[in-house]
Structures are given as structure tokens and as C-alpha cells.
SERO-4910 file (N, C-alpha, C, O; in steps of 0.05 Angstrom, whole numbers):
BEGIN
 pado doro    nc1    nc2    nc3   cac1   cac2   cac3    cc1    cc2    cc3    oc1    oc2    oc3
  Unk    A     17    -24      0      0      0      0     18     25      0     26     33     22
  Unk    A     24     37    -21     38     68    -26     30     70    -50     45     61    -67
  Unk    A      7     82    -56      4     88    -83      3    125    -88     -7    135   -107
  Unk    A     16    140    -62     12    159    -60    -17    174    -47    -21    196    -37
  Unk    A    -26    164    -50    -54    169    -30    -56    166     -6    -50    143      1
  Unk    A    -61    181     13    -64    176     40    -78    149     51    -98    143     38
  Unk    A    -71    130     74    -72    101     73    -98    101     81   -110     83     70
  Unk    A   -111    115     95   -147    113    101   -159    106     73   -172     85     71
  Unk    A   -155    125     52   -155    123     30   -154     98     15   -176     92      6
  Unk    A   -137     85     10   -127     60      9   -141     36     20   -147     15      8
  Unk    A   -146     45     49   -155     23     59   -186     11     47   -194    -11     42
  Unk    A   -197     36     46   -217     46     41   -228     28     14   -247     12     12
  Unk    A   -204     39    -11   -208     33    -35   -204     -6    -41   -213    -20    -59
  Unk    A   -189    -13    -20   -179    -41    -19   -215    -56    -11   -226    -75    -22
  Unk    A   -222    -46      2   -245    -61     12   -270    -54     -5   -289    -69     -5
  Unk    A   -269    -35    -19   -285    -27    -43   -286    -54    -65   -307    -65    -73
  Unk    A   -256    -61    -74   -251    -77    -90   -253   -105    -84   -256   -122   -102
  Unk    A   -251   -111    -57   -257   -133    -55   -296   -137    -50   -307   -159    -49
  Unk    A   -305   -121    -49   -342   -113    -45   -342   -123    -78   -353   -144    -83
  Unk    A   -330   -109   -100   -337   -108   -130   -328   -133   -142   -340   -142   -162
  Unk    A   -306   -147   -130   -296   -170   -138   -314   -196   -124   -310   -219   -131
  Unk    A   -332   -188   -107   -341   -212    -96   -332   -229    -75   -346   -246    -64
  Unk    A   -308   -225    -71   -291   -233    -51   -297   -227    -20   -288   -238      0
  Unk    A   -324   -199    -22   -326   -193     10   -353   -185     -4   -357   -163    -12
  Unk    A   -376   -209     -6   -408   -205    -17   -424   -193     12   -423   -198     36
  Unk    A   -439   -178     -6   -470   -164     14   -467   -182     41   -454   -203     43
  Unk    A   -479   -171     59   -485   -174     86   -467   -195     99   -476   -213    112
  Unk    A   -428   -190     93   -419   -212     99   -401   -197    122   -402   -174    113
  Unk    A   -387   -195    145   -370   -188    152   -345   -180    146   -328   -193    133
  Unk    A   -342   -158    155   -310   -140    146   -296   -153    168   -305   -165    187
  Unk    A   -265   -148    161   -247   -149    174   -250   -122    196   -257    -99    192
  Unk    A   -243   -136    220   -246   -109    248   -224    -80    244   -206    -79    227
  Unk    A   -229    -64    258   -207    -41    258   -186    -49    263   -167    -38    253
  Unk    A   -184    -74    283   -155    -87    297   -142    -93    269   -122    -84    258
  Unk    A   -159   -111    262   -147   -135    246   -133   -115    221   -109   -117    218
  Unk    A   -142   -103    209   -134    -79    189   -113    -74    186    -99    -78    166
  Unk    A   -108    -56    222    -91    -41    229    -59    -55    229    -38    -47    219
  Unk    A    -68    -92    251    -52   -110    246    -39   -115    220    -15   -108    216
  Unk    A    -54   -127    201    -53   -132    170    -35   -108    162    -12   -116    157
  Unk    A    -39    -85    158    -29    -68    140     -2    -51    162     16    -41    148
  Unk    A      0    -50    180     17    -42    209     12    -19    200     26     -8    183
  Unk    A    -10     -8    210    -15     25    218    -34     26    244    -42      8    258
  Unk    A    -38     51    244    -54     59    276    -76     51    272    -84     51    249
  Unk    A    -89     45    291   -131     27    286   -137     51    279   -149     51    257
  Unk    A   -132     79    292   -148    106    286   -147    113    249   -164    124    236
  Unk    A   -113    101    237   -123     98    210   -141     80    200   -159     84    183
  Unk    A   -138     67    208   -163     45    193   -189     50    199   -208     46    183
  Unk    A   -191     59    226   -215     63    228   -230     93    208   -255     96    207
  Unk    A   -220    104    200   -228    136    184   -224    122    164   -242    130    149
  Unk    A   -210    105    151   -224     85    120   -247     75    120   -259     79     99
  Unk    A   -258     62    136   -278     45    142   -299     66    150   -322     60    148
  Unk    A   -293     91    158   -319    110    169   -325    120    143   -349    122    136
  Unk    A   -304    126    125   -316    141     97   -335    118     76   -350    124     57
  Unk    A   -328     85     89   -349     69     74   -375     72     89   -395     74     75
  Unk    A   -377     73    110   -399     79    129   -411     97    116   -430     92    102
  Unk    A   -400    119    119   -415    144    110   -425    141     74   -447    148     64
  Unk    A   -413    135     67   -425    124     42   -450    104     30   -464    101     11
  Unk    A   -443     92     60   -468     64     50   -459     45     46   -476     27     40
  Unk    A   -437     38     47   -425     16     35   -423     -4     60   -418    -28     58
  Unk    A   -424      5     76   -413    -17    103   -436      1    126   -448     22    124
  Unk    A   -436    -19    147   -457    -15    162   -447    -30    191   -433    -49    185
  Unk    A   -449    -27    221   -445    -27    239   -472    -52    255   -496    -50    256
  Unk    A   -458    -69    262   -478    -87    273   -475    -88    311   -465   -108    321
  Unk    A   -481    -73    322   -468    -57    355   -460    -86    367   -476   -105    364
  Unk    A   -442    -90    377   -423   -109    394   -420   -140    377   -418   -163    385
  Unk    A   -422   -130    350   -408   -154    328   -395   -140    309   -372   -146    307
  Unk    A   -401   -126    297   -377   -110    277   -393    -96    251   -416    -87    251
  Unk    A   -371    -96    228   -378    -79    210   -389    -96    189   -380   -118    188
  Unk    A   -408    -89    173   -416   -111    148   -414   -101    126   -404    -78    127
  Unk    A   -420   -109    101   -428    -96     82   -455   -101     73   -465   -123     74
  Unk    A   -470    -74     62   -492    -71     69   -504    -83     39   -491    -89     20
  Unk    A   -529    -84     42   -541    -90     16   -553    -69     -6   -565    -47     -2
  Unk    A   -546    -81    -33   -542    -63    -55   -508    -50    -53   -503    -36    -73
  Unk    A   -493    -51    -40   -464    -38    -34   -445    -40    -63   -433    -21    -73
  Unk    A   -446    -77    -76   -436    -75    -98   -439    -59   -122   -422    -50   -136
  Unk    A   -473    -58   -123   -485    -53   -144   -474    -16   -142   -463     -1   -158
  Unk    A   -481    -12   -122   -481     23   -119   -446     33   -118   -438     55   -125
  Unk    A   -432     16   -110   -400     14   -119   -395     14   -143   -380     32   -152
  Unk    A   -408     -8   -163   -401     -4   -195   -423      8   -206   -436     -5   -223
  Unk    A   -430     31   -200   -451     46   -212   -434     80   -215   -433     94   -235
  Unk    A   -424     85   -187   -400    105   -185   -375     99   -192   -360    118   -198
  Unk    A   -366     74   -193   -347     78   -213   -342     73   -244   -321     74   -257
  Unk    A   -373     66   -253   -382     72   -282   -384    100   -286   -381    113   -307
  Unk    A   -389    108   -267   -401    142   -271   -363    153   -278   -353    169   -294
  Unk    A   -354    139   -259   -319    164   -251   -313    149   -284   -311    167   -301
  Unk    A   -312    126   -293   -297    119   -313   -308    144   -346   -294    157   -362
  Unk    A   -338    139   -341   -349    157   -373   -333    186   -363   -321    199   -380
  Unk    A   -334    195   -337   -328    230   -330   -296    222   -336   -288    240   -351
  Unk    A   -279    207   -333   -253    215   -335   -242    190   -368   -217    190   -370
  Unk    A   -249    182   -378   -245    167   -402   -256    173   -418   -241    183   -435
  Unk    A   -296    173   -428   -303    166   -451   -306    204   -449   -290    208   -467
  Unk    A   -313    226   -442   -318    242   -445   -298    254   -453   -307    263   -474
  Unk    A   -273    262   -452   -255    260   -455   -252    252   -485   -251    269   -503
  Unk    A   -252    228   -488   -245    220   -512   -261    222   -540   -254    219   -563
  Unk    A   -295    230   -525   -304    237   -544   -304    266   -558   -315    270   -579
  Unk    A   -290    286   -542   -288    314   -543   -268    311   -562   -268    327   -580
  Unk    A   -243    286   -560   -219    292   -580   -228    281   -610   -219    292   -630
  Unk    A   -252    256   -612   -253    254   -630   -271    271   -645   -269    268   -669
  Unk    A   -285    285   -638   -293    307   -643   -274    329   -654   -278    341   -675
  Unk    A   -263    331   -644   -243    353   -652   -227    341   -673   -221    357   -691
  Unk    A   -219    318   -676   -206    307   -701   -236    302   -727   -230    299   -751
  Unk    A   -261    301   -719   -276    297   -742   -284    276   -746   -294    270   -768
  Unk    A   -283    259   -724   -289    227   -726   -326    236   -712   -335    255   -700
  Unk    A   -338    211   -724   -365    210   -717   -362    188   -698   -342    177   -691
  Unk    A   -388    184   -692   -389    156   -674   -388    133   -681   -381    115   -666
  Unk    A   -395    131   -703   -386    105   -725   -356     99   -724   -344     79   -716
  Unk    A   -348    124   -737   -317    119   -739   -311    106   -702   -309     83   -694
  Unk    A   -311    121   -693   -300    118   -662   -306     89   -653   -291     77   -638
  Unk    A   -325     80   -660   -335     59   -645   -323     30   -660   -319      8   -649
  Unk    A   -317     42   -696   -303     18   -709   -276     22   -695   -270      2   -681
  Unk    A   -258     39   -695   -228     40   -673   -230     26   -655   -214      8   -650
  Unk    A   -253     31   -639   -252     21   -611   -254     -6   -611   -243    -21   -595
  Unk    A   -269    -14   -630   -271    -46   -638   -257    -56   -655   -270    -69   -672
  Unk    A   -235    -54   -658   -214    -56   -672   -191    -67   -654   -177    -87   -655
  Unk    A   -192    -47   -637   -172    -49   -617   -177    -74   -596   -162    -90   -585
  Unk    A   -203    -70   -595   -211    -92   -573   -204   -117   -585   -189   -132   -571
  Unk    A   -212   -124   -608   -202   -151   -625   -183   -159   -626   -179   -183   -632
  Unk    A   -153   -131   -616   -131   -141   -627   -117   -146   -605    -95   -156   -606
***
């Protein structure tokens, strides 16, 4: 974990991916603040402010004197915002350039499937 991002961050984004990969499905148990903190050797107070920004999001949920879960619908609403971040920082983007070069969507879409083939 140093990908330049602050490690809450990280932690944060690690448990995201394992929610989208299936590896940590709906209403299953997270790993504790301990265990995290153990795992990755940082302070529980970091781990714990990764895990509050999934909270606050929706993504994880608090079961009082058993732990953290993940909540239901979490995957679906995980790859829904990061469909959304991919069109805002990829396809929009790229359709402004092919635009600007004169390509239509035809053209664009035969490239794109071109590439994918190869």
C-alpha cells in the first residue's frame, strides 16, 4: 500500500474492490479495525477513518457489539459510481478529442472495436 494516496484512502479503496470482486459479498463481515490495522501495520485510528468514509457512504454498516458488514445493494451502488468516474474521466474526454479530429461515432466505435479484437 503506497500508491501515493493517504492510507485511510487505500484502505478504504482495498475493501471497495474486494465488495466489486465478490470476494467480500453483501451482508458478509468486514475485517475489524484491529485486524486492518494489524494486517497493514498502521494505527486502528487509521483504519478506522477508511472504514468511516465506507460507512458514510453506504457501503458498510455497523452491527453494535459484532462488527462492520457490508450492506445490501453496496456492490451494485459501488459499480454504478465507478461507471459514472470511468465515462467523466475516459469516454468524455475522448469523445471531445474525437470530435475535434472529425471522427463520428461510427468511426469511433469501429477503432474502438478494432482495438478490442486485437
Amino acid at each position: 500500500m503506497d500508491d501515493g494516496r493517504p492510507i485511510f484512502q487505500q484502505i478504504a479503496s482495498t475493501l471497495e474492490a474486494r465488495i466489486i470482486d465478490g470476494s467480500m459479498p453483501e451482508e458478509t463481515q468486514v475485517p475489524s479495525i484491529n485486524e486492518l490495522a494489524a494486517f497493514h501495520r498502521i494505527n486502528p485510528a487509521t483504519a478506522l477513518k477508511g472504514v468511516t468514509l465506507l460507512v458514510d457512504a453506504g457501503v458498510l454498516y455497523k452491527r453494535r457489539g459484532i462488527g462492520m458488514f457490508v450492506a445490501a445493494g453496496a456492490r451494485d451502488r459501488l459499480l454504478s459510481e465507478r461507471r459514472e468516474a470511468f465515462r467523466d474521466t475516459y469516454v468524455r474526454p475522448l469523445l471531445e478529442q474525437a470530435a475535434a479530429l472529425g471522427l463520428d461515432s461510427a468511426q469511433l466505435a469501429e477503432m474502438i472495436r478494432k482495438e478490442a479484437d486485437a
